[in-house]
N, C-alpha and C positions, 0 to 999 in steps of 0.2 A: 582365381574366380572362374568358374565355369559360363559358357556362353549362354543365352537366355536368346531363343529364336522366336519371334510372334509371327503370328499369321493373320491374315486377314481373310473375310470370305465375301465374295461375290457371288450374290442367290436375284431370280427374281420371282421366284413362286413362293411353293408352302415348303422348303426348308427344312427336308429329310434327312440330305445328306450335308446339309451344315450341320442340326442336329448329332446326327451320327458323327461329324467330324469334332462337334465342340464337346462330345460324351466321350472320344476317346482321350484329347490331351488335357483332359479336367485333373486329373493326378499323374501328370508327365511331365515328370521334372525336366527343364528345361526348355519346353514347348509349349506356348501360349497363343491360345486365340484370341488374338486383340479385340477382332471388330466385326462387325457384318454389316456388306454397303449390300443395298438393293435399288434399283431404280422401279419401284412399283411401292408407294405408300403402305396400300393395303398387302402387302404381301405378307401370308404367313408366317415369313422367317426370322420377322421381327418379333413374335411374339417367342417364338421358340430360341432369339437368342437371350430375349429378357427374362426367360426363365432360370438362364444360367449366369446372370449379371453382367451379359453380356453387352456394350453398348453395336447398336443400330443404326444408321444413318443413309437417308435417300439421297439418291443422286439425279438430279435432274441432265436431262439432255445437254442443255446450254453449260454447264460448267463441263459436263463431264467430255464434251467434244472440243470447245472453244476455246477454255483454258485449264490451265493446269494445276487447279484448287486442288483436287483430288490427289494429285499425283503430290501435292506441298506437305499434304494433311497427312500420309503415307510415309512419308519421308519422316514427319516431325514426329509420328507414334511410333517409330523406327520398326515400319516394317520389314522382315527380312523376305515372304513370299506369298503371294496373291493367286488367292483357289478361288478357282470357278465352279462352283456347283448347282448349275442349272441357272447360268445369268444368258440372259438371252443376246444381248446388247454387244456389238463387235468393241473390240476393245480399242482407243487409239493409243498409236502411234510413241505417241511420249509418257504412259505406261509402258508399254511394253519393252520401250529403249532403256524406263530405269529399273522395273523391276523383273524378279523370276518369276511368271505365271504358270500356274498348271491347269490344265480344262481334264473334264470328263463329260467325255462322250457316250452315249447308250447304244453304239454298234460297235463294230470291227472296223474300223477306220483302214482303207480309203472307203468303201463302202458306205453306204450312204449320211457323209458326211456336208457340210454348205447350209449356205443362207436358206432357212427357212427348215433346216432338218434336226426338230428336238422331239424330244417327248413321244407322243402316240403316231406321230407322222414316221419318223424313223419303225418302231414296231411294224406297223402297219408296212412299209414298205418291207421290209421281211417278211410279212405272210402274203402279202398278195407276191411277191418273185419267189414263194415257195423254199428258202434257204431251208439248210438245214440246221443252223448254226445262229446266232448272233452271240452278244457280248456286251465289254464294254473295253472303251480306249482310255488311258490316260497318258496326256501331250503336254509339252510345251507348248505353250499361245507364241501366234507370231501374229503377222496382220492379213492375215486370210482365216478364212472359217475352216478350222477343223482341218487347219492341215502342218502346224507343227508338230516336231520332233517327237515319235514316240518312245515313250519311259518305258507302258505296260499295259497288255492287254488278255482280258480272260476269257474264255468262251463259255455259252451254254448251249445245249441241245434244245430244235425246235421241232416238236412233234409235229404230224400232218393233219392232226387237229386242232394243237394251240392255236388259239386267238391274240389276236395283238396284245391284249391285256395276259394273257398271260406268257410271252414275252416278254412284256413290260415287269413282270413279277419275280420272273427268272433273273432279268438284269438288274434289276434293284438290289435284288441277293449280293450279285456280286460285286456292285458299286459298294452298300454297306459291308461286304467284308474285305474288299482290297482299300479303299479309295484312303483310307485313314493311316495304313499302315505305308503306301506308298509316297504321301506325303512325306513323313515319317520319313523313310529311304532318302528323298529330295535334301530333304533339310539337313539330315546329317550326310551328305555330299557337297553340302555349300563350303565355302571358304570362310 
């Protein structure tokens, strides 16, 4: 009998790159998308996992730091690995000791990576310091912001015109074409 790997995703926006992640192992045998937790009711990503029948589930502060409900429920859907895709929330401590996390990031890690650096903040710091370059990182979570172990990172070219948003459009490209396939890598490297 062959191994049967699930995944779970952690989103807390509008849920692109769950999306994208829950469209590529829809026909991949052996790889399943369990679940998508968010900690934001309204967050888009719930609708876009219930398009794919996927189940949804919020996470409040108090469980999710307090006790270890989340980490039982994880367990019992026999999660094998916990993606991050655009969850804002630092992860604790007794997730991280049980399972394998992966985060993506929207620069070139160390570069501006930490508390409070997602989204249009990180773009925006690459055009106002002028780079030439950003990207994206994909890490292992540890218990600091954006500074586990790196898997895999890609570049794009930033013109001396681009605007933040269009960095942000560059790096989306390449979150949608690495980020699924390096899971993918992850999973079939587990034991």
């Amino acid at each position: 009998m062959s191994i049967v790997r699930k995944i779970t995703i952690f989103a807390s926006g509008s849920g692109t790159n769950a999306e994208n992640i829950i469209r590529y192992f829809k026909d991949e045998p052996g790889i399943i998308v369990d679940s998508v937790y968010t900690n934001k009711e309204d967050a888009y990503v719930v609708k876009r996992a219930e398009k794919y029948g996927i189940p949804s589930f919020v996470i409040d502060r108090e469980s999710f730091y307090s006790t270890e409900k989340i980490s039982d429920v994880l367990k019992k859907r026999e999660i094998d690995l916990i993606v991050l895709a655009g969850f804002l929330w630092l992860v604790p401590n007794h997730l991280i000791n049980k399972f394998t996390i992966v985060n993506i990031h929207p620069a070139l890690l160390p570069k501006y990576g930490g508390k409070g650096m997602y989204g249009m903040r990180v773009h925006q710091a690459v055009i106002d310091n002028r780079d030439s370059e950003s990207g994206i990182t994909i890490h292992y979570l540890n218990e600091k912001y954006d500074e586990g172990k790196i898997i895999f990172q890609a570049k794009c070219k930033v013109g001396e015109n681009d605007t933040a948003e269009d960095v942000a459009n560059k790096v989306h490209q390449l979150e949608y074409q690495y980020f699924p396939s390096v899971i993918k890598d992850v999973l079939l490297k587990m034991k």
